[in-house]
N, C-alpha and C positions, 0 to 999 in steps of 0.2 A: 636618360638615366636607365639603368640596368634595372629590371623585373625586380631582380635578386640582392642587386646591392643598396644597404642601408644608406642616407645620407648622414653626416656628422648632426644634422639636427632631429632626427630619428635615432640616433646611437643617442645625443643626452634626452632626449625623451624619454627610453625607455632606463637611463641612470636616476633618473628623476622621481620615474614612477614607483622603482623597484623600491628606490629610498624610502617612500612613501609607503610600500604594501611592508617593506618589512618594520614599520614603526606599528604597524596593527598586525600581521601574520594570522598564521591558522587559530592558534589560541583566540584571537578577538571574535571571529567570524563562529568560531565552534562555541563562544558565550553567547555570542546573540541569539543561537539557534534553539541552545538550553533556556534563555529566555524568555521562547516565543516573540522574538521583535526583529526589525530590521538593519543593517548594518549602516545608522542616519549619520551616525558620526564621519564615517569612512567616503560614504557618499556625499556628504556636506562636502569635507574638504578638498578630496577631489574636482567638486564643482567649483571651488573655489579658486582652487590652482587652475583652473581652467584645462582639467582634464579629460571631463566630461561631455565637451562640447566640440572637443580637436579637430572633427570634423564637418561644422559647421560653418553657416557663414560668419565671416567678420561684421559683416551687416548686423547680424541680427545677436549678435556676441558669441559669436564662436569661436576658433581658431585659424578658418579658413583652411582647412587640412582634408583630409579626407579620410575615408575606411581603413586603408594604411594606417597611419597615425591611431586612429581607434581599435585597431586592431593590435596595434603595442602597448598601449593601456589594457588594456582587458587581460594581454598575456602575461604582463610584467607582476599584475596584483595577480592572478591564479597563482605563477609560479613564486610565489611569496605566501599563499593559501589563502588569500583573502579576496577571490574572485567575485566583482560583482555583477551577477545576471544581467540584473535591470539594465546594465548598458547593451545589452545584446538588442533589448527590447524600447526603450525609450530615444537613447540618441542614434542610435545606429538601421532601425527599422523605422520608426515614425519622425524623426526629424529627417532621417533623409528623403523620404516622400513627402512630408512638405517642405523641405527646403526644393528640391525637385521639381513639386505640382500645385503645392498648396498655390491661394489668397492671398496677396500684398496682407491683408488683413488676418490669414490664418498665421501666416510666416511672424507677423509683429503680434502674436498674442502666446504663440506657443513656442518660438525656436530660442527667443534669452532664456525663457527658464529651462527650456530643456537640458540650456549650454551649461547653466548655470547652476544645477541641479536642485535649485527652488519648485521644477513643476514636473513632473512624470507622467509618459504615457504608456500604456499597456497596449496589447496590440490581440486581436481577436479573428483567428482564420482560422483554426482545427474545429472540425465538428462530428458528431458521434458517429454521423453515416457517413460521412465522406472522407474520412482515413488520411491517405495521402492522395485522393486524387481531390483534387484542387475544384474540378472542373462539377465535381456532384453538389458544392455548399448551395443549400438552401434558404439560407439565411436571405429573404427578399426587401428589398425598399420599394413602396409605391407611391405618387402622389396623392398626396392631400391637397390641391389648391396649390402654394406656393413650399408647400410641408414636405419632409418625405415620414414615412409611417414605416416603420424598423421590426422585422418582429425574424425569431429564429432561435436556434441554441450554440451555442461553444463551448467548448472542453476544453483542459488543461493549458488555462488562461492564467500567464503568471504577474504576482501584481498586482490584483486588480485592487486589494483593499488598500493600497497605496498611490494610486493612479488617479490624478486629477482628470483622466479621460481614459478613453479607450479607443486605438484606431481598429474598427470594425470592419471585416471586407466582407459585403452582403453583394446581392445582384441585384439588377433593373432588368426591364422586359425592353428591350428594342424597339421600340416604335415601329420602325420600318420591314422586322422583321418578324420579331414574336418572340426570340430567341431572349434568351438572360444573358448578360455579361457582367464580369466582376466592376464592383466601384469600392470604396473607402469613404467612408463616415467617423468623423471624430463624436464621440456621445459620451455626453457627461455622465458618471455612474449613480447620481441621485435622478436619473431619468426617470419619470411616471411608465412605470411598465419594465424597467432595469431592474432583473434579480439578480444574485449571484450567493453563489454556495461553493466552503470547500470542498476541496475532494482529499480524502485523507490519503497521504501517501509515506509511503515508509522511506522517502528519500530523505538524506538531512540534507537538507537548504533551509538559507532564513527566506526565502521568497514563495510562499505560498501559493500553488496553484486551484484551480475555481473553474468551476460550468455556471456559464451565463445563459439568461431567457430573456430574452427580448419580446414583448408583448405588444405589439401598436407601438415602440418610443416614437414620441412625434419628436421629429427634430426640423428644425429651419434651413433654409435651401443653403445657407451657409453652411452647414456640418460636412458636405459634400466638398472630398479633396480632388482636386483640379477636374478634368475633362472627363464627362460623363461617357465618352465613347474613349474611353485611352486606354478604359478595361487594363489587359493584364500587362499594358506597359509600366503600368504604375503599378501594378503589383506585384510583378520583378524584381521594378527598380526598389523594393524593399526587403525580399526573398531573398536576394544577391547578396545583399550585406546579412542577413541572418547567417547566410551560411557560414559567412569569412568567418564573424565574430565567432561563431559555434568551434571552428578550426580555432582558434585562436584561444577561444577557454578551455577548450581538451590541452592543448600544447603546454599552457602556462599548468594546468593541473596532472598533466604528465610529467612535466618538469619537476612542480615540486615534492612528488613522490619520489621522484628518482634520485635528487637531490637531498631528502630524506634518508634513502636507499643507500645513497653510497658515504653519504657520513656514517650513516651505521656499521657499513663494509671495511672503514678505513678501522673502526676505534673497536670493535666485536673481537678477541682474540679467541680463537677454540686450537689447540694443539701448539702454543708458543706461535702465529702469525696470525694477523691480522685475516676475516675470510675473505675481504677483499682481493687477497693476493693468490686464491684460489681461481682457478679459469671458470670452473663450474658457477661462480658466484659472479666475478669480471666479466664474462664473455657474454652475458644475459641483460646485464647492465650496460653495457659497451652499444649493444646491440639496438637497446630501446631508447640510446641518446642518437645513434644513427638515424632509427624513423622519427623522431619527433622533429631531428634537423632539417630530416627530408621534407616532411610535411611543413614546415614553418616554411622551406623556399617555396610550396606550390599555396600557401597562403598567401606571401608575398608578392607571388605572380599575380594572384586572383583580385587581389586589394589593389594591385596596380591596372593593372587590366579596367577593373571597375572605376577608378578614378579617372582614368585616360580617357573616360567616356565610352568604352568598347562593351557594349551590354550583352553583346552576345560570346564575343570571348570569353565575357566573366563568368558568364554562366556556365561554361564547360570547368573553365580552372575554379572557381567556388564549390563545384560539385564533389573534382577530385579532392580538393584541399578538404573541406568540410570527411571522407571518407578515410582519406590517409592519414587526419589527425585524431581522430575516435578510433581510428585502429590504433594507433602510436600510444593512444593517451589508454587505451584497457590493457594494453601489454604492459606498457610501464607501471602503473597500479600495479598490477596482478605481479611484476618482477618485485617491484617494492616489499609490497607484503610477504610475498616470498622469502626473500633477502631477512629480513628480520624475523622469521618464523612466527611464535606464539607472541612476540611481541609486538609484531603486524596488527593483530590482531587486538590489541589493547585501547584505552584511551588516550592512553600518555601521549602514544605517539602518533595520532591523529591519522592513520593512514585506512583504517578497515572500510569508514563512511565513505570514501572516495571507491571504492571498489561500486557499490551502486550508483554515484554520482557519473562514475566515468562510463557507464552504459547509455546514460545522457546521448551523452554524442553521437551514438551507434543509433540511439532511434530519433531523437527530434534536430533538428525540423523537420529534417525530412529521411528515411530508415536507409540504411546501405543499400538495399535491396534495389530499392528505388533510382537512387543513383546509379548502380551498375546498368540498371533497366536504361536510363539517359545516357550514358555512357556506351551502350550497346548499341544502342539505337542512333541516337548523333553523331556520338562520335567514330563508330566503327561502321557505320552504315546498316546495320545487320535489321532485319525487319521486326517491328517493334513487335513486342512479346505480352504488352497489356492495355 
């Protein structure tokens, strides 16, 4: 099969979903935020209809699908306005490292509910000093006897007051060497020594971000996800898929801006036409349905790539795709709002809040910058710059 071409059960997938995102739309997602709660309802059913889990195992009650598949979920409810995060973070980052690496015993405790949207986990690797480089978290595990002892800080952890866990990426010292290398800990967040506190932020989402302290957590030599020397394969093999999904909620929420955008454009008449049928207002709009197109095919490559098992492919097309589509997804916004002038700008029509949401994509997981840096470096050969 083609990178790029949809199958007929990927085309009703994403007829299925969209039905679904527009039975709740922007209106639902923009109550729950006024609220203060989370969108349980949206997420229930999804887990229900078994969308939540597309890319899990069958084993363990998923879909037996892959990042593909989760990656037309997550776009179909954005471009409907009703995008929901926590998939970026529970079935797509932590169930796919332990369906991956976990425990016969972690896989049957944590992957039906994940599938199933009964159990949620949060996921734990930004931290205050170590930015985007991966390689500075301090966050250490040591033994205790048969224990490991958890202790460190993280930032803008989303989730976590909904999160029956947290997959944690802390380090271990090397025995053989001295050296620390990455591992993953699932810890419960009623752990003795688990703080967490929000961080107030002016973005509208219903999913709450949080700095966590880790103080001593004792946790048992089970919380440890697969091979304690696998280090950063298995923390890739979770990165990889953040990015897709990141590509995939800019796409869906540059979509539904734009789609916004040009309803507007068709029914807005100023001088007896439509502005639509102006170039000035068309050709802007034209333009940002172009890159979001583009970007969904190098998403597409990068979820296929990753499924095929090619991790190191994925990783170049997930970087591009994760960059082409937070670029797609600010322009479109920004054309959006445009396009409707003062009215952009209103509640009514739900487009102003997505003007900060869509800068999302530009800095996490991981910042443009960053990518061009791997992109320079890897893929152009050019000598690395940080």
């Amino acid at each position: 099969m083609s990178a790029t071409l949809e199958t007929d059960e990927h085309k009703a997938l994403r007829s299925a979903v969209a039905a679904l995102g527009r039975r709740y739309g922007r209106d639902y997602i923009t109550r729950t935020v006024a609220e203060g709660r989370h969108p349980v309802e949206l997420w229930a059913e999804a887990g229900k209809l078994g969308y939540l889990g597309v890319n899990l195992p069958e084993a363990y009650g998923g879909g037996g699908g892959g990042i593909s598949e989760l990656a037309i979920v997550l776009e179909e409810l954005g471009a409907a306005g009703c995008p929901l995060l926590m998939l970026v973070v529970s079935p797509a980052i932590c169930g796919t490292v332990i369906a991956r690496f976990g425990t016969e015993e972690q896989k049957r405790a944590w992957l039906p509910g994940l599938a199933d949207g009964t159990r949620t986990m949060a996921f734990g690797i930004t931290e205050p000093d170590a930015g985007s480089n991966s390689h500075r978290i301090t966050t250490t595990a040591r033994r205790d006897g048969a224990d490991w002892l958890l202790t460190g800080r993280k930032v803008f952890i989303s989730g976590v007051d909904i999160a029956d866990a947290v997959l944690i990426v802390g380090r271990t010292e090397d025995a053989r060497t001295g050296r620390l290398k990455p591992c993953l800990f699932i810890v419960p967040p009623d752990a003795d020594g688990f703080q967490r506190r929000p961080i107030d932020m002016e973005l509208t989402a219903a999913e709450k971000q949080f700095e966590l302290v880790l103080d001593d957590v004792r946790l048992p030599a089970g919380a440890l996800v697969g091979d304690e020397d696998a280090g950063l394969l298995q923390l890739f093999a979770g990165l990889n898929p953040e990015r897709i999904m990141t590509a995939a909620f800019a796409i869906g929420m540059g979509r539904h801006a734009l789609g916004r955008a040009v309803e507007y454009a068709r029914e807005r008449t100023v001088w007896k036409a439509p502005i639509g049928a102006h170039q000035a207002i068309a050709h802007p709009l034209a333009q940002a349905h172009i890159e979001l197109e583009l970007a969904r095919l190098m998403t597409q490559k990068a979820a296929h790539l990753y499924d095929a098992g090619d991790d190191m492919g994925a990783g170049e097309a997930a970087n591009m795709a994760k960059y082409a589509a937070a670029e797609a997804c600010v322009k479109a916004v920004d054309q959006a709002v445009h396009t409707l002038g003062g009215n952009g700008l209103t509640r009514e029509f739900g487009l102003a809040s997505l003007i900060t949401a869509a800068r999302v994509a530009r800095i996490a997981p991981v910042s443009r910058e960053m990518i061009l840096n791997y992109v320079s470096h890897q893929s152009l050969g050019l000598p690395k710059s940080y």
